[in-house]
N, C-alpha and C positions, 0 to 999 in steps of 0.2 A: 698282798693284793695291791697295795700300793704301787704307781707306777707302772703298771699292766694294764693292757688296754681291755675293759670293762665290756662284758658277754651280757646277751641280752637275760639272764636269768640271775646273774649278778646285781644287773640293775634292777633286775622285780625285787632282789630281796633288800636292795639299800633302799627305795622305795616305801617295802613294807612296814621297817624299820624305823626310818623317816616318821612316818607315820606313828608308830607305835611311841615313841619319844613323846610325840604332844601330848602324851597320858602322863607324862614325866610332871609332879609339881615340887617347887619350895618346901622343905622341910621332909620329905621322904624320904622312906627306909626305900632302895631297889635292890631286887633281886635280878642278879646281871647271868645270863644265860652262856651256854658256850656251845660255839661252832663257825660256821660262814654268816650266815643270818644276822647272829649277836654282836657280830664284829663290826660290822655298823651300827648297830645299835648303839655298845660301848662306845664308839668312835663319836656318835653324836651326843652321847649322855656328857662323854668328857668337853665337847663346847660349850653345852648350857651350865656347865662346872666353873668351867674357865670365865663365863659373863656374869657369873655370882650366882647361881644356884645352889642352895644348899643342902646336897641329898647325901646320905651314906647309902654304902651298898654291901651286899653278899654276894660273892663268887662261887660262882658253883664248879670249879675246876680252879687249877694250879695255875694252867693258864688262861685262863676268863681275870685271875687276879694279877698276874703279870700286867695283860693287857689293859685292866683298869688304872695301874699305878703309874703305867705310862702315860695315858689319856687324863691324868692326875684327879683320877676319882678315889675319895677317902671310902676303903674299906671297915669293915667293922666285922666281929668274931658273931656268928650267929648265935652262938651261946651268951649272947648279952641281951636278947630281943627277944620277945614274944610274938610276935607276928612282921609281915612284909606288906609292906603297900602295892607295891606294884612289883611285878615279874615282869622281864622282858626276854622270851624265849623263841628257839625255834623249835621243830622237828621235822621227824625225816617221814613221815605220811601224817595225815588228815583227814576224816571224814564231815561234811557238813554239818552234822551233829556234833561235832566239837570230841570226837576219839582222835587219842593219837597212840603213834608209835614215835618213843625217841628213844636214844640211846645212841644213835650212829656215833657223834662223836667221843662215846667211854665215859660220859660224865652223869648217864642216869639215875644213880642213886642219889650224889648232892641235887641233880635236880629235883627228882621227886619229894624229897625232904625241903627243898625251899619254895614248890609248888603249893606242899604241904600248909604251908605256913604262912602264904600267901592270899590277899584276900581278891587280888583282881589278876590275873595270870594273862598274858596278852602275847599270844605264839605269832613270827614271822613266819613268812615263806616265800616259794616265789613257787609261780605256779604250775610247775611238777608233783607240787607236792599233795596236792588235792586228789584225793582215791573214792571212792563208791563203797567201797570195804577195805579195810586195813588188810594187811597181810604181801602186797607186793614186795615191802621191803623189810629183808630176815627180821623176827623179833630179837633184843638184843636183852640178853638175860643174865646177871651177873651174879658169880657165884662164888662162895669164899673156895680160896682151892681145895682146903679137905676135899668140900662134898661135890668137885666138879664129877667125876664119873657115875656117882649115885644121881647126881640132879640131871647130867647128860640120858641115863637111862632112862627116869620119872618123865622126862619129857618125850622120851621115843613111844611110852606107855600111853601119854598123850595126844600122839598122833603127829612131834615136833621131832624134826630132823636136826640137831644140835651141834654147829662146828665148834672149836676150840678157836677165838682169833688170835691171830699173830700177830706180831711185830719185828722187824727186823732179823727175820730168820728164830725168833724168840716168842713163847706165850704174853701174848699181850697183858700186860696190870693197870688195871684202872689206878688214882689215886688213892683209891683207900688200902690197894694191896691185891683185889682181888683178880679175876678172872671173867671174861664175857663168855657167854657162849651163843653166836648167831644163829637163830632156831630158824626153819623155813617149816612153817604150818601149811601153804597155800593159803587163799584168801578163809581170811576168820570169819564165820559165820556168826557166831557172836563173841564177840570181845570182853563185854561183861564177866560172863559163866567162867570164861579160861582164865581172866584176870585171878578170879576167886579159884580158879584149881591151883594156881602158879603159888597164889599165898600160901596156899599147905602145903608145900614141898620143904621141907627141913632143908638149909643150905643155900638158900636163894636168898641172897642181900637185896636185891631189888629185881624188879622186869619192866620191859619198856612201853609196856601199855596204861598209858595215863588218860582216866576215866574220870569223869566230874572232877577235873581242875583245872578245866580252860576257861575262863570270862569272854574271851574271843580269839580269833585269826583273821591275821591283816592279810593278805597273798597279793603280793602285786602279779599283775598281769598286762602285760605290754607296757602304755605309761599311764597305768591307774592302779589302784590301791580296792579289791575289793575286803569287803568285813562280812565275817561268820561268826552270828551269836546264838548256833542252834537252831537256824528257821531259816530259810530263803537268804542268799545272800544279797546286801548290799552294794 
C-alpha cells in the first residue's frame, strides 16, 4: 500500500483505524487483526511502540505477525494469557447491531478465538462495509479437509451454496491447514439461528458469523469517523 496513491475507501479505512488506536493504552495485551483495515491499525500501533508504549500483542494470521515484527510490535504466544484487552479488527459486512461476517481474508478461526478472549473487540471499516442484513458477502466457512464434501453437502441442506476457494490454481489453506468454503445463503434472515445450526455440523473448525463479540465499529465515511455500539450511530 505503501507508495500508491491512496482511494477514497482506503482513506475511510486508515481513518477508522486512526481512530481505533486511541483505545490503544500503556501496559496492554492487543489483539492485532488481519486484512486491509488492520494494516493501518498495525502500522500505527507500531508508532506508539516506537514513542515508548508498552503493549504485547497476538496475531491472528502468519502475516498479521510478520507485519507486527516489522512495525517492531512485541508478540507474545496466546497460550501464555488468559484474556486480551483490546482487539483491533476488521470485517468484510456489518449490520448496525453489531453482526458481522468475517473471514475474507482466511484468518477466521485465529480471529474468532482472539475475539473470544477478548474483552473490548473494536472492528474497522470503511464504508462499504455497512449492510441492513448480512449475507451480500459469501459466508466464509472453514473446514478440516476430511470433512469438506460431508460439510459442503450439510450446508446445501441448509439452504448454502458452498464454493471450494482457491489459490493459485490450488485449494486454498488457511494457516491452520485447513480449507474455506465460500457459502452464498442470500441475505440471512436471522444470523443467530444459522450461527447455532453451523455449530452442529461435525467438520467445521470455525464460520464467519461473529455474534455478541463486537464492543463497536468505527466506519470511516468521507473524512469522519462514525461509531456503532448497537443503537443509532454516532
Amino acid at each position: 500500500m505503501a507508495g500508491a496513491p491512496q482511494t477514497s475507501l482506503e482513506k475511510e479505512k486508515e481513518l477508522a483505524a486512526l481512530a481505533a488506536v486511541k483505545y490503544v493504552h500503556d501496559g496492554q495485551v492487543i489483539g492485532l487483526g488481519t486484512g486491509s483495515s488492520a494494516f493501518y491499525a498495525i502500522r500505527a500501533i507500531g508508532t506508539l511502540v516506537r514513542t515508548g508504549c508498552r503493549i504485547r500483542a497476538v496475531a491472528t494470521s502468519v502475516r498479521t505477525g510478520e507485519l507486527a515484527r516489522e512495525a517492531g510490535i512485541p508478540l507474545i504466544d496466546i497460550n501464555t494469557i488468559d484474556e486480551i484487552d483490546l482487539t483491533i479488527d476488521g470485517a468484510d459486512e456489518f449490520t448496525p447491531d453489531l453482526m458481522l461476517i468475517k473471514g475474507g481474508g482466511g484468518a477466521l478461526l485465529r480471529e474468532k478465538i482472539v475475539a473470544s478472549l477478548t474483552r473490548e473487540q473494536v472492528i474497522i471499516t470503511d464504508s462499504t462495509k455497512r449492510v441492513d442484513r448480512l449475507g451480500h458477502f459469501p459466508l466464509p466457512v472453514e473446514v478440516i479437509p476430511f470433512a469438506a464434501r460431508y460439510v459442503q453437502k450439510e450446508l446445501a441442506r441448509l439452504g448454502g451454496t458452498g464454493k471450494l476457494r482457491s489459490k493459485d490454481n490450488g485449494v486454498y489453506h488457511t494457516d491452520q491447514g485447513n480449507y474455506i468454503l465460500d457459502v452464498d445463503w442470500g441475505l440471512i434472515d436471522n444470523p443467530r439461528a444459522l450461527a447455532e445450526q453451523l455449530n452442529r455440523i461435525e467438520g467445521i473448525a470455525c464460520h464467519g458469523l461473529f455474534i455478541d463479540l463486537t464492543t463497536r465499529v468505527l466506519m470511516g465515511k468521507g473524512e469522519r469517523v462514525m461509531v456503532f455500539e448497537g443503537g443509532p450511530a454516532k
